[in-house]
C-alpha positions in Angstrom: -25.4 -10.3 14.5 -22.4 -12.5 15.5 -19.1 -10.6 16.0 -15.5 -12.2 16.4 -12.9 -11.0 18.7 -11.7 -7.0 17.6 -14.4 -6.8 14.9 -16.4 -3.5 14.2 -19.9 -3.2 16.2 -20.8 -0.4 13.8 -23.8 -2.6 12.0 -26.6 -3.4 14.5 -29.4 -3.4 12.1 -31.4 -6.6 12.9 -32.8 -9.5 11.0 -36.0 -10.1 11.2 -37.6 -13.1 11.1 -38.9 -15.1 8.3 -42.2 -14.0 6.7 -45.3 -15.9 6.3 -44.7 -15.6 2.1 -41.0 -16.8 3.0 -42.2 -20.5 4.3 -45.0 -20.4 1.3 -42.2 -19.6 -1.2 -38.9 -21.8 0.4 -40.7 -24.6 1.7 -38.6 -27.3 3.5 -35.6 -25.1 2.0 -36.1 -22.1 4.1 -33.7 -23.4 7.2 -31.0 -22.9 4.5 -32.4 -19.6 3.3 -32.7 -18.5 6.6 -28.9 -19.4 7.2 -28.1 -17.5 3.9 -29.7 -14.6 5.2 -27.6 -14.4 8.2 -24.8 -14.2 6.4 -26.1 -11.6 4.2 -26.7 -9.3 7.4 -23.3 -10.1 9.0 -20.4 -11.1 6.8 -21.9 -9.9 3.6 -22.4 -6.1 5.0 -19.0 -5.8 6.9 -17.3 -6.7 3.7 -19.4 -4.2 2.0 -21.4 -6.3 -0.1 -25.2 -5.2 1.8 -25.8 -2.1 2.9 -26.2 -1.9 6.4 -29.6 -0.4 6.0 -30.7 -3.6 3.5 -31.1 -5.7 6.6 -34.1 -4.7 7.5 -36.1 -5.4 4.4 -33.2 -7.6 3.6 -36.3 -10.8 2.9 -39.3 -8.6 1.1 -36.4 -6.2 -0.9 -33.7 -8.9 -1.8 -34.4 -12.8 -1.3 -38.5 -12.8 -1.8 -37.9 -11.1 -4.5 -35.1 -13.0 -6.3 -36.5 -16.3 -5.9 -40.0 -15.6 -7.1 -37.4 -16.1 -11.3 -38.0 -20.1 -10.3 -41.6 -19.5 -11.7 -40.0 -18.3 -15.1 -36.9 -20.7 -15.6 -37.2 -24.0 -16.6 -37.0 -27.4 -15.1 -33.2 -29.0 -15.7 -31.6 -26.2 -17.1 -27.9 -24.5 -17.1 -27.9 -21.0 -15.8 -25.3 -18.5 -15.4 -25.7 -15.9 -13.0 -24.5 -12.2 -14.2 -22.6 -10.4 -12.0 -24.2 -12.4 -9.2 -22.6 -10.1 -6.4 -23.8 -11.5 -2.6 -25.2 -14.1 -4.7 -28.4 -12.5 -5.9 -30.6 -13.9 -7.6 -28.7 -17.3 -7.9 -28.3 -18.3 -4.5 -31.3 -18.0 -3.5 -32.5 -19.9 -7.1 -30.3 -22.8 -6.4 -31.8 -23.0 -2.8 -35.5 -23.9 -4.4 -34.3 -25.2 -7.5 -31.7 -28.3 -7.8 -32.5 -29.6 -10.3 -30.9 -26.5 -12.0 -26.8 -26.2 -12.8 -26.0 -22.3 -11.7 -22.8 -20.4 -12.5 -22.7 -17.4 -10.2 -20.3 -15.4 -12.3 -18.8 -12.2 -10.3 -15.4 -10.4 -11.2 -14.1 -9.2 -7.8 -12.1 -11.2 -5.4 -13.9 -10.3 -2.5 -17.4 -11.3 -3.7 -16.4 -14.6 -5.2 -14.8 -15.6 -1.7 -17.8 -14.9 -0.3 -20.2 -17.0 -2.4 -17.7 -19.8 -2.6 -18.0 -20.0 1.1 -22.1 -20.1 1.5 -21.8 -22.4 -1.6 -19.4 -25.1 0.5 -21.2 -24.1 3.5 -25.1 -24.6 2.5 -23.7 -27.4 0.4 -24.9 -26.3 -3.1 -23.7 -28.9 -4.8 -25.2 -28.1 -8.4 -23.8 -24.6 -7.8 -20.0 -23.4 -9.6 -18.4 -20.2 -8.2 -16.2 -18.3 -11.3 -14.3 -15.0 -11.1 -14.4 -13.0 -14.3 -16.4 -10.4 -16.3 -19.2 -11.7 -18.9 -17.4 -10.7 -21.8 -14.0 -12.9 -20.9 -16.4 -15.6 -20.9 -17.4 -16.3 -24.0 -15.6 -19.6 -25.4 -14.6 -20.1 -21.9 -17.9 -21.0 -19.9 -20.0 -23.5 -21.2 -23.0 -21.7 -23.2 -26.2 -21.7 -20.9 -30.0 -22.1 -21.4 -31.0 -19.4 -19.0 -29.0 -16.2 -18.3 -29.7 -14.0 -14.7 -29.4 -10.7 -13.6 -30.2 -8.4 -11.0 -29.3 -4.4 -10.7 -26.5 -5.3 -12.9 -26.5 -2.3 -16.0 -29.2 -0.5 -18.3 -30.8 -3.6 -20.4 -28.5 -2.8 -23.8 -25.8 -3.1 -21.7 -26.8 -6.0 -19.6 -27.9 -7.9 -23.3 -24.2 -7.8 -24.4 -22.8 -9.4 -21.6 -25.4 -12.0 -20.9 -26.7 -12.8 -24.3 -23.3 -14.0 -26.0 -23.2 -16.5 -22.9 -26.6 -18.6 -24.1 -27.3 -21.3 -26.0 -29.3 -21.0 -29.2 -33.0 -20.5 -28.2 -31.9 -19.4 -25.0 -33.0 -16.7 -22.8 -31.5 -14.0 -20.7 -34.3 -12.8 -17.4 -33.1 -9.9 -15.7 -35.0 -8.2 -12.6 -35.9 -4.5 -13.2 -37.6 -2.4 -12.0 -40.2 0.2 -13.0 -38.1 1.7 -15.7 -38.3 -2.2 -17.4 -40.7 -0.8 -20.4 -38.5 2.1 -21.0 -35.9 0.0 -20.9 -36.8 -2.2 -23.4 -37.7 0.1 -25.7 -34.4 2.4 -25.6 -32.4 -1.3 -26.3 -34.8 -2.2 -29.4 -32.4 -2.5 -31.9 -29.1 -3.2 -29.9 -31.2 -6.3 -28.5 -31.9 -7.1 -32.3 -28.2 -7.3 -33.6 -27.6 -9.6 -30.5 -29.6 -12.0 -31.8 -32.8 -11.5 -29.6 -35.9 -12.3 -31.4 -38.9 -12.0 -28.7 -38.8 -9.3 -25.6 -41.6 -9.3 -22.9 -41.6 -7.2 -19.5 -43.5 -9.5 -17.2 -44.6 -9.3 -13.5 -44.2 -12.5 -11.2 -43.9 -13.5 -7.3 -48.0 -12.7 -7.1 -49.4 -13.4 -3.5 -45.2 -13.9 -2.5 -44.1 -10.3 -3.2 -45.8 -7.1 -3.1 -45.7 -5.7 -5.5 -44.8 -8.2 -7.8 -41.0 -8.5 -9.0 -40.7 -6.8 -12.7 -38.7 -9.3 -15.3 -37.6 -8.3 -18.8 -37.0 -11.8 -20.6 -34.9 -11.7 -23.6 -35.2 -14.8 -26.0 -33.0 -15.7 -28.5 -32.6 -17.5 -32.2 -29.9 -19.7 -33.3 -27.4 -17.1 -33.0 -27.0 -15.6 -29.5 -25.3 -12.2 -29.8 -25.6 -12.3 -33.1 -23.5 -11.6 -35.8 -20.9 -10.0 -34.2 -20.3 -12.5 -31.5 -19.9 -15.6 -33.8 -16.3 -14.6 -35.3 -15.6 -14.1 -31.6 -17.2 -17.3 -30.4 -15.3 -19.2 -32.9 -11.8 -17.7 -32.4 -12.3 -18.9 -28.5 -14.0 -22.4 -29.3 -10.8 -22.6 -31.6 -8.3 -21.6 -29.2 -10.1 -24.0 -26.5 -9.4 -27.2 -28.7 -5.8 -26.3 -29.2 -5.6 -26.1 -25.7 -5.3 -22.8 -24.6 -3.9 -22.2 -21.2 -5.1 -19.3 -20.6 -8.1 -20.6 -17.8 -10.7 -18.1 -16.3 -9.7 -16.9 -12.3 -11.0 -18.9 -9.5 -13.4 -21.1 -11.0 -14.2 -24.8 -9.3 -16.6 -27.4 -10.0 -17.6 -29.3 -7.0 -19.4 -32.7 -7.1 
């Protein structure tokens, strides 16, 4: 890794070099990816945002197995990007998929720097970088076909953040892991008074990740969080047409 001038040598795990599944699953985008994961192993763990001991397995653990969700979302969609951190799973999303629009919503300062400067510097075009928690959002962000989420919260907890933020018929896909089934089953009913009408636990990524990346996908009705999030919704929309000032932190569309 790349050190400035009076910088900290204390992280000298190493890269490794791109995979054989990496080139299957990046294709012509994987010079990007590859830049992306430098920056994950440098800047991203001096300002604490990787482990130092992630670098390593930093393509099988991390961006294998985040991008493998472009078999599962759909073509020409809005996403937002729950607590998106280093920028996992959207980053490496956007990298495969333009033709999607991606929020990469994250509430700390330090983060949100951080993926607005791999945004401006892989040129993600179709990707916005906004500061704030998933429940200051609603009213505020646009609502969103397709809601992501990665090592975030327990699924109940997840659902009422990220569900509120969709679109009627939407869908909220969270990576999980093996605890997806108990999962599901502990947020039954909470999942149900947000609106959710059909919950799967699927595996993808077959023949790109071993073993396969564990999804929960969450889809919705016509009334995404359900009962108790449409007085809400409604008060915000309301207050947005009379012009509130009161904007979220830090976010920026670029074109």
């Amino acid at each position: 890794m790349t050190r400035g001038p009076g910088e900290p040598q204390e992280y000298e795990e190493e890269l490794p070099p791109a995979p054989e599944a990496a080139h299957k699953a990046f294709g012509d985008s994987l010079p990007a990816v590859e830049r992306y994961a430098e920056l994950l192993a440098d800047a991203g763990v001096r300002r604490g945002l990787l482990g130092p001991r992630e670098v390593p397995r930093l393509w099988e653990r991390h961006l294998l197995n985040c991008v493998v969700l472009s078999e599962v979302v759909p073509e020409g969609v809005s996403v937002c990007d729950v607590g998106s951190g280093a920028g996992l799973p959207g980053i490496p999303l956007a990298l495969v998929r333009p033709d999607l629009e991606i929020t990469l919503l994250e509430p700390l300062l330090r983060r949100t720097t951080f993926l607005q400067e791999v945004v401006e510097l892989l040129g993600l075009d179709h990707v916005t970088v906004q500061r704030g928690r998933a429940e200051e959002m609603l009213g505020r962000l646009r609502p969103v076909h397709v809601v992501t989420a990665r090592a975030v919260a327990p699924l109940d907890r997840l659902a009422g953040w990220g569900v509120p933020l969709l679109r009627p018929y939407g869908e909220m896909v969270a990576l999980k892991g093996d605890t997806a089934e108990d999962e599901v089953r502990a947020a039954r009913d909470a999942l149900h008074k947000l609106g959710v009408v059909e919950t799967t636990v699927e595996q993808i990524g077959q023949g790109v990740v071993d073993p396969p990346s564990t999804v929960v996908r969450a889809r919705v009705g016509e009334s995404p969080g359900g009962v108790r999030f449409a007085a809400r919704r409604a008060k915000a929309e309301k207050a947005a047409r009379r012009g509130d000032d009161r904007s979220p932190r830090g976010g920026r569309r670029r074109r």
